[in-house]
C-alpha positions as CSV (number, residue, x, y, z in Angstrom):
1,X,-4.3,-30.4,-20.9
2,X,-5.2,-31.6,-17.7
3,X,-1.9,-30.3,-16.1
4,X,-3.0,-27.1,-17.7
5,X,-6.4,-27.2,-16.0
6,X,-4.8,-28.2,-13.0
7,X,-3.1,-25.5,-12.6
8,X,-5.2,-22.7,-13.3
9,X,-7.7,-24.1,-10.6
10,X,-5.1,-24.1,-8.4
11,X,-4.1,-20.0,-9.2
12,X,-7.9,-19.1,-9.9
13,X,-8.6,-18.1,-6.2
14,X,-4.8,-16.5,-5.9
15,X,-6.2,-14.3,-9.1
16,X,-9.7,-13.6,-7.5
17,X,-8.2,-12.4,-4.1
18,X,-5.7,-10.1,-6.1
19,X,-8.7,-8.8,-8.0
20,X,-10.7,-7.8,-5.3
21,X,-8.2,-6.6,-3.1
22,X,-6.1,-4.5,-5.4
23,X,-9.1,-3.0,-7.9
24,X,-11.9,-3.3,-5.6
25,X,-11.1,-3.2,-1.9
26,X,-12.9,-3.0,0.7
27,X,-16.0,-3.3,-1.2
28,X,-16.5,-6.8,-1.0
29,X,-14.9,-7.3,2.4
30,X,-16.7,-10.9,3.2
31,X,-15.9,-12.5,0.0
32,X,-12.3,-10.8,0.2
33,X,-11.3,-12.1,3.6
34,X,-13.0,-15.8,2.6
35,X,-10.8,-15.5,-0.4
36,X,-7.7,-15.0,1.8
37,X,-8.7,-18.1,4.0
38,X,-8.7,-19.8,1.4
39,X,-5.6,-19.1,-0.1
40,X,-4.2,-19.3,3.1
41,X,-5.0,-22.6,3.5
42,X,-4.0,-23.8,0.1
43,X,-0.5,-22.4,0.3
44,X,-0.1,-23.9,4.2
45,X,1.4,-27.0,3.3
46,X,3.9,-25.7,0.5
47,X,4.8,-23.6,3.9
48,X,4.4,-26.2,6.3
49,X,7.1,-28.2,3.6
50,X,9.0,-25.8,3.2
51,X,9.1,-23.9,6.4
52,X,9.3,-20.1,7.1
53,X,11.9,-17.5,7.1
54,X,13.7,-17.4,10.1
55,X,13.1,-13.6,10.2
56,X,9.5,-13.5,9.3
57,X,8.9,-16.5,12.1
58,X,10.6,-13.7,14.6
59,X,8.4,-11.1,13.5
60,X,5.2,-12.7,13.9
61,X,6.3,-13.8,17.2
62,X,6.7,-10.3,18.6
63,X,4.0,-8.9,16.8
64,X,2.0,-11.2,18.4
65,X,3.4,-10.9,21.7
66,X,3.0,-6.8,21.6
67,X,-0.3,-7.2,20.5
68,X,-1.7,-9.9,23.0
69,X,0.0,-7.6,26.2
70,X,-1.6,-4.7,24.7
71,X,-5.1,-5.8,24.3
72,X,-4.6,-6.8,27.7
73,X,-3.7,-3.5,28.7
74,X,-6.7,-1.9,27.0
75,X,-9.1,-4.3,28.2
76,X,-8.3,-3.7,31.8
77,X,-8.8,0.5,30.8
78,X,-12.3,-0.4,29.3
79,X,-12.0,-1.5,25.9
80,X,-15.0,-2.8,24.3
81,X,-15.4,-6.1,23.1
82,X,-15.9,-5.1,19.2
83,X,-12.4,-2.7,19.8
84,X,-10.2,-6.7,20.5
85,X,-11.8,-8.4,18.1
86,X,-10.8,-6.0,15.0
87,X,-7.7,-6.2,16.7
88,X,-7.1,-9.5,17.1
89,X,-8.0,-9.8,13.3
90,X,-6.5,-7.1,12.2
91,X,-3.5,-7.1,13.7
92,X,-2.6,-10.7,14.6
93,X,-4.6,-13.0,12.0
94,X,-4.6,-10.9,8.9
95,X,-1.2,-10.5,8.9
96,X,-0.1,-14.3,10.1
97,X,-2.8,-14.9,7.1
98,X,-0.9,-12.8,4.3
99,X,2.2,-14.2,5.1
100,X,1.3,-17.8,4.3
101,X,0.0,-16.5,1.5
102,X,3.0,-14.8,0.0
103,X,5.4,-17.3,1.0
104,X,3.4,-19.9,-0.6
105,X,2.8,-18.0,-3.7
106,X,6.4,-17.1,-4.2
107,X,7.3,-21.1,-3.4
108,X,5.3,-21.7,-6.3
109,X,5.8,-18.3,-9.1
110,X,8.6,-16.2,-9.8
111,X,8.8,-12.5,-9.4
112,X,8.2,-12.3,-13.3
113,X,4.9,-13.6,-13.1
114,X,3.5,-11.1,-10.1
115,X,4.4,-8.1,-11.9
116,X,2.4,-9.4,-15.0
117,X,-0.7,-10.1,-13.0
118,X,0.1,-6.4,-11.3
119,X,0.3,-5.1,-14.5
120,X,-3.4,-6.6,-15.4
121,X,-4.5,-5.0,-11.8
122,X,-3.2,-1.8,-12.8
123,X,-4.7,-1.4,-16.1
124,X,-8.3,-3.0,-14.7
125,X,-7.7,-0.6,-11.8
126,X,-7.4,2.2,-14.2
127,X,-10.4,1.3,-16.2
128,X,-12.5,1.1,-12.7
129,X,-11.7,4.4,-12.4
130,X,-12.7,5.6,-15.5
131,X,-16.4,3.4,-15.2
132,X,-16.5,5.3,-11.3
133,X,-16.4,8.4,-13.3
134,X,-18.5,8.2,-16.3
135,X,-21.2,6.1,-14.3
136,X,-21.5,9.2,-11.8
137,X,-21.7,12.0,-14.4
138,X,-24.3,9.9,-15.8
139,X,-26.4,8.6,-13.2
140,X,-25.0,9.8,-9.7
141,X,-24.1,8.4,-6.9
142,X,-26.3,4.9,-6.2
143,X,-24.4,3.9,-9.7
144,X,-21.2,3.5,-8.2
145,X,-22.5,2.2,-4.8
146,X,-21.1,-0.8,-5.6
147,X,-17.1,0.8,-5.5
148,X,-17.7,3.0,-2.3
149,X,-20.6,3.9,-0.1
150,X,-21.1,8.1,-0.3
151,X,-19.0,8.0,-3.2
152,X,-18.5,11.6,-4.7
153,X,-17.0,13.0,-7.7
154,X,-15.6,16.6,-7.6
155,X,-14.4,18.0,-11.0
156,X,-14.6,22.0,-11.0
157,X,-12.7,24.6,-11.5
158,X,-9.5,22.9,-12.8
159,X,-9.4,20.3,-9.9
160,X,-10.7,16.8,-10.1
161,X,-11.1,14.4,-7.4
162,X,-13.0,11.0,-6.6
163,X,-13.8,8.5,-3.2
164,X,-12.6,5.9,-4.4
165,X,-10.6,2.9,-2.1
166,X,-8.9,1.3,-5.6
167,X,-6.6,4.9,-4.7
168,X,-5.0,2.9,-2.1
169,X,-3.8,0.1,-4.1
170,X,-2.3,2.4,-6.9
171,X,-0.4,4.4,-4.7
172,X,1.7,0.9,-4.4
173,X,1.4,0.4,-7.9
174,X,2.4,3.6,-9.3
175,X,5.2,4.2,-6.9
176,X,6.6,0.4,-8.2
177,X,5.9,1.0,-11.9
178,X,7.4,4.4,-12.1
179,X,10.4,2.6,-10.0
180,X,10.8,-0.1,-12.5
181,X,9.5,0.9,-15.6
182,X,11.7,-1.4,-17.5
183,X,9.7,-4.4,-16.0
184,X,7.7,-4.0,-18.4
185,X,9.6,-4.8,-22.0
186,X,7.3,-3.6,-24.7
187,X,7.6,0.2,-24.9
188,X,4.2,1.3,-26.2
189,X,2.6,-0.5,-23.5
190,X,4.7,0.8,-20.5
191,X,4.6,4.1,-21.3
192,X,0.7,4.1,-21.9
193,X,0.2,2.1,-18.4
194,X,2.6,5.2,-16.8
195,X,0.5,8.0,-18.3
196,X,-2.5,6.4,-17.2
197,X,-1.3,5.9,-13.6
198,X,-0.4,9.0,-13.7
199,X,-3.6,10.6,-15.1
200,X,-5.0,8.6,-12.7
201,X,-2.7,10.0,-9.4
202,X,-3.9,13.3,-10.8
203,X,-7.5,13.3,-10.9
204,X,-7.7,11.2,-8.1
205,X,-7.6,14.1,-5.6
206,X,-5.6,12.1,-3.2
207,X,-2.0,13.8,-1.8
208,X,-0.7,10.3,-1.2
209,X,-1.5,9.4,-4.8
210,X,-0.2,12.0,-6.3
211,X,3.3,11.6,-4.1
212,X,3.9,8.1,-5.4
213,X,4.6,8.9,-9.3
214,X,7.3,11.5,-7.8
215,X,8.5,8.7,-5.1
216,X,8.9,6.0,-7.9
217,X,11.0,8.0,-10.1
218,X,13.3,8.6,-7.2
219,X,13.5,5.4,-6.4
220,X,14.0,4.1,-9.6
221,X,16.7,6.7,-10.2
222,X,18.9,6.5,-7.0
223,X,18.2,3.3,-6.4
224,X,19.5,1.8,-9.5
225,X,23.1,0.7,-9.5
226,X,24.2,3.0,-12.1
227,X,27.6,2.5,-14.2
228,X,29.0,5.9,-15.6
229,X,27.0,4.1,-19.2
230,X,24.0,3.7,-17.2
231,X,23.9,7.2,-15.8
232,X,23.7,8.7,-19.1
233,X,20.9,6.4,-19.8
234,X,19.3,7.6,-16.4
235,X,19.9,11.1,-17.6
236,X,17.7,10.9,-20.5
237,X,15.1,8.8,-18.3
238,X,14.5,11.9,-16.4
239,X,14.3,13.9,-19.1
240,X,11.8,12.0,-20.9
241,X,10.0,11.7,-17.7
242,X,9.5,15.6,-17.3
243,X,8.3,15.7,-20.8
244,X,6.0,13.2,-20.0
245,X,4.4,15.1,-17.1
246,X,4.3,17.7,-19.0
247,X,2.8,16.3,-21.9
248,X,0.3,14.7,-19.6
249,X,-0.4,17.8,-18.1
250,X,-1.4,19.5,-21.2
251,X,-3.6,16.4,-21.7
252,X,-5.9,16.8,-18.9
253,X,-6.1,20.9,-19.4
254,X,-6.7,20.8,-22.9
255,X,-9.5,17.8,-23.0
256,X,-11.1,18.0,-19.6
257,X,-9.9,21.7,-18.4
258,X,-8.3,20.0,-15.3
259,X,-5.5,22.1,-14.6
260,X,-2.3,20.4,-13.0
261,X,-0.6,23.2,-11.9
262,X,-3.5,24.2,-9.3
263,X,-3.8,20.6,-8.6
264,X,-0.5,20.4,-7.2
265,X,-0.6,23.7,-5.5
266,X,-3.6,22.1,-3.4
267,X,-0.7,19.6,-2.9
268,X,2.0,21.5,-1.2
269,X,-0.7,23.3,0.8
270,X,-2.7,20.2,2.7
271,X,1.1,18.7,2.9
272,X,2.5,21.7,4.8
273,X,-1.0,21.3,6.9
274,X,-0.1,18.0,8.5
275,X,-2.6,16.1,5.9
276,X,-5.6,18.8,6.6
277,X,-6.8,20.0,9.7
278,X,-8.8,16.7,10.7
279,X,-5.5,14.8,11.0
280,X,-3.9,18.0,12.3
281,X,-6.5,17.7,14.9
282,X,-5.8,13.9,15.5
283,X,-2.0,14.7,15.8
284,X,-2.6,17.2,18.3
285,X,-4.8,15.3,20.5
286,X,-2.8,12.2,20.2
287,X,0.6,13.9,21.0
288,X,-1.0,14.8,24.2
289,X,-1.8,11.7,25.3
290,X,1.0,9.6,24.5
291,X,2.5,12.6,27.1
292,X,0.1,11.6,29.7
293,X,0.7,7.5,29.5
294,X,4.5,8.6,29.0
295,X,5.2,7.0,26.3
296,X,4.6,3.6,27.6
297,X,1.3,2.8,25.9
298,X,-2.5,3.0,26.9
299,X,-3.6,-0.1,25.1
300,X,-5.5,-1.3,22.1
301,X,-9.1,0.0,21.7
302,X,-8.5,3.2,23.7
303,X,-8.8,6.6,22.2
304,X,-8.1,10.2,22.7
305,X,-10.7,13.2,23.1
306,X,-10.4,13.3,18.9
307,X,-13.2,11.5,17.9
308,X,-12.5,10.7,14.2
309,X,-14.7,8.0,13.9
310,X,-18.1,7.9,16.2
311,X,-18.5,3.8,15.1
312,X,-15.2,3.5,15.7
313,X,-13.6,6.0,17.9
314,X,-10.4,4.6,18.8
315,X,-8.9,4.6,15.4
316,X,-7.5,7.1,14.0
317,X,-5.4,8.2,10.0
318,X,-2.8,9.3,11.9
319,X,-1.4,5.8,11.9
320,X,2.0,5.5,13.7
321,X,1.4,8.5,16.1
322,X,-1.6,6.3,17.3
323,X,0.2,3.3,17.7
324,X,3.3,5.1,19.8
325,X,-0.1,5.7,21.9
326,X,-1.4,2.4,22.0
327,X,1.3,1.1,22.6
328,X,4.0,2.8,23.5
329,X,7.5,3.7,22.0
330,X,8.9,0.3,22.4
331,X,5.9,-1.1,20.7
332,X,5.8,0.9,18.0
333,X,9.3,-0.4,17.4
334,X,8.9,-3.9,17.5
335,X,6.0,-3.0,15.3
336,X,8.2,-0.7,12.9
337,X,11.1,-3.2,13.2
338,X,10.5,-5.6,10.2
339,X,10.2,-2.7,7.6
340,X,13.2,-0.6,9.1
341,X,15.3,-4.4,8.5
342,X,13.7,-4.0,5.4
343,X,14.7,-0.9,4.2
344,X,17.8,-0.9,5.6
345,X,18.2,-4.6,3.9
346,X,17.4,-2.9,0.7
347,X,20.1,-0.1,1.3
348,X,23.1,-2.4,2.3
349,X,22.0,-4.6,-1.0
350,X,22.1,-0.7,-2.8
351,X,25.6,-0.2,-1.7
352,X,26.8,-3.6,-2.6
353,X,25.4,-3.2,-6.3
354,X,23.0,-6.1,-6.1
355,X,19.5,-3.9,-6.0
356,X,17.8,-5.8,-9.2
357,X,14.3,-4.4,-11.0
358,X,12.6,-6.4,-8.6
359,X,13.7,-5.1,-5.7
360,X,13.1,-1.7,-6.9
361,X,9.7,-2.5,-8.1
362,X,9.1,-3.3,-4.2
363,X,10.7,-1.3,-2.6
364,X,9.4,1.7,-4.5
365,X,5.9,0.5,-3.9
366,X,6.5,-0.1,-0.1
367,X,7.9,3.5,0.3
368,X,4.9,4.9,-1.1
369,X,2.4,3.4,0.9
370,X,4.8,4.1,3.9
371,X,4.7,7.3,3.8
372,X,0.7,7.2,3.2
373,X,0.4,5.2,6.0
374,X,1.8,8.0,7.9
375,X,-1.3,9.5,7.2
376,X,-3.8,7.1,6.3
377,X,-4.9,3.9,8.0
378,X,-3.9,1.7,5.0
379,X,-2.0,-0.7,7.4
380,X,-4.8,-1.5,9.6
381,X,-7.4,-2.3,7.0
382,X,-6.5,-6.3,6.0
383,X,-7.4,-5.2,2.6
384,X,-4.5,-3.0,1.7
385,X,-2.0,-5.0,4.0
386,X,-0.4,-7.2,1.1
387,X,0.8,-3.9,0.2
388,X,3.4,-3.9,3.3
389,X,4.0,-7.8,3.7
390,X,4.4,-8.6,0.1
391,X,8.1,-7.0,-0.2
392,X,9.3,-7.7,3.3
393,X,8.3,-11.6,2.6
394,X,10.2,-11.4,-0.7
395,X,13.0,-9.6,0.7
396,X,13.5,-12.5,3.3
397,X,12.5,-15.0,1.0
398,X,15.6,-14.7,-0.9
399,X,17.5,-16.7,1.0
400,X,20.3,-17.5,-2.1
401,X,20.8,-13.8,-2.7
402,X,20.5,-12.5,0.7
403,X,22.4,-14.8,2.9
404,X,25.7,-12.9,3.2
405,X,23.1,-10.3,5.3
């Protein structure tokens, strides 16, 4: 009993961080980034024992180095003081924070038990969203205060959408069930958690939500290591899946008069825009100045003519492009360098025949909020980063599995 007790003490805080950070983030920021302290500090000495990843020690180093030049750089053109510390936070201890984290966490759990706590995220993340929503139709906006400041609700005219941040987390979520549905073993419940992620992706509003489901699947069926048995089996997958959408289409229009079909439509139009015209905007102006510092970086805390932000003017959705500006081409790349090892980890392990459910859970979920990042600041807000360290920690973590890399 006391063993017991023992160790849920001991995972309590691990549990409280994931809660807030996956269902609610951003909307207790304080008591998140105290939580990640101190689960920080109470997986240090399983790392300190232990010891890190030669890879991920690499990493950190030249993030770290980039980082500390370029702040350098950017104080010297007139950064201001508040611009270096989110930076130094942001992208130096948040990171080195969630890292010690993970790999203390996954010294101590197995991948099995992750995905069961995910899968109590997703399904509280769910219900969140279905509170945001009745608690707004009901009694506006100062209801839901507590999820989002300014949140808004939009359901008209056969399109629904929501501000909410839990969207962020269940891009990762959705892309990694859909890619490995079979993590979950009891059919009923994995196909009610995938309708309502996917009910969820479409009312939601958001283009990089809606992306993931589609991501997932693809992941999940290319990369699978498929037998000519298993194909047929992946065969039928995809055509259950397309009943399914369009079961779950039918759903929304027949119940809530949300039509799907316009939904998407909206889709395809705001991708072929560049992610709307603000981040068209942001693009444009950004493009232009990584062509006046040539490429070679104008430093942390410095911004283009685009103001996006008037508290904070030199960040910016369009994540990557405004890196290659901060700091330049070859600092973008040591940035970019741990996921590209990543992926291309992932692919080499693909070719070999040893990609497992895990693996495709992650990697599904990393591609997704990839490719959102490419057009939302997910990365630089310490709330949503577990989404892009947790599957390049495991990755390198592996070290049985992966040491013929």
């Amino acid at each position: 009993m006391l063993k017991y007790l023992t160790q849920v003490l001991y995972f309590l805080p691990f549990f409280l961080l994931g809660l807030l950070v996956v269902v609610v983030p951003n909307s207790f920021q304080f008591m998140s980034a105290c939580l990640l302290l101190l689960c920080s500090l109470i997986s240090l000495p399983l790392v300190y024992k232990n010891g890190l990843s030669f890879w991920i020690f690499g990493f950190l180093l030249i993030s770290w180095l980039v980082t500390s030049v370029y702040i350098v750089v950017g104080v010297v053109a007139g950064a201001p003081i508040q611009a270096v510390l989110q930076v130094v936070f942001i992208y130096m201890i948040s990171p080195s924070l969630w890292i010690v984290v993970f790999i203390g966490l996954l010294y101590r759990i197995s991948m099995s038990s992750v995905v069961k706590a995910f899968s109590v995220y997703a399904i509280l993340s769910v219900l969140s969203i279905a509170l945001f929503f009745f608690l707004f139709a009901k009694f506006g906006a100062e209801a839901v205060s507590a999820f989002k400041e300014g949140a808004n609700v939009n359901v008209r005219d056969g399109y629904s959408g929501a501000t909410m941040h839990v969207y962020g987390s269940l891009i990762f979520l959705t892309a990694a069930f859909f890619s490995a549905p079979d993590l979950i073993q009891k059919a009923s419940v994995r196909w009610i958690l995938l309708m309502c992620l996917f009910l969820s992706a479409i009312t939601s509003g958001r283009s990089a939500l809606i992306l993931a489901a589609p991501i997932g699947i693809m992941v999940n069926f290319f990369v699978r290591s498929y037998s000519l048995e298993t194909l047929k089996s992946a065969l039928f997958y995809l055509a259950f899946i397309s009943f399914f959408f369009f079961f779950c289409a039918w759903f929304l229009f027949y119940f809530y008069s949300i039509d799907v079909a316009y939904i998407i439509k909206l889709f395809f139009e705001e991708i072929s825009q560049g992610g709307g015209s603000a981040r068209a905007g942001q693009t444009s102006a950004l493009l232009e100045g990584i062509n006046s510092n040539y490429g070679l970086g104008a430093g942390h805390g410095i911004g283009v003519d685009y103001i996006r932000s008037t508290d904070f003017p030199w960040r910016y959705e369009v994540v990557w492009l405004a890196t290659i500006f901060r700091v330049g081409f070859v600092g973008a790349f040591l940035y970019f360098l741990p996921f590209a090892l990543y992926a291309v980890g992932t692919f080499y392990l693909w070719m070999k025949g040893r990609v497992d459910s895990y693996d495709r859970f992650l990697f599904g979920g990393f591609l997704a909020v990839f490719v959102a990042s490419t057009t939302n600041p997910y990365v630089e807000a310490f709330t949503f980063q577990w989404m892009y360290v947790l599957p390049v920690c495991y990755f390198f973590l592996k070290d049985q599995k992966y040491k013929s890399l």
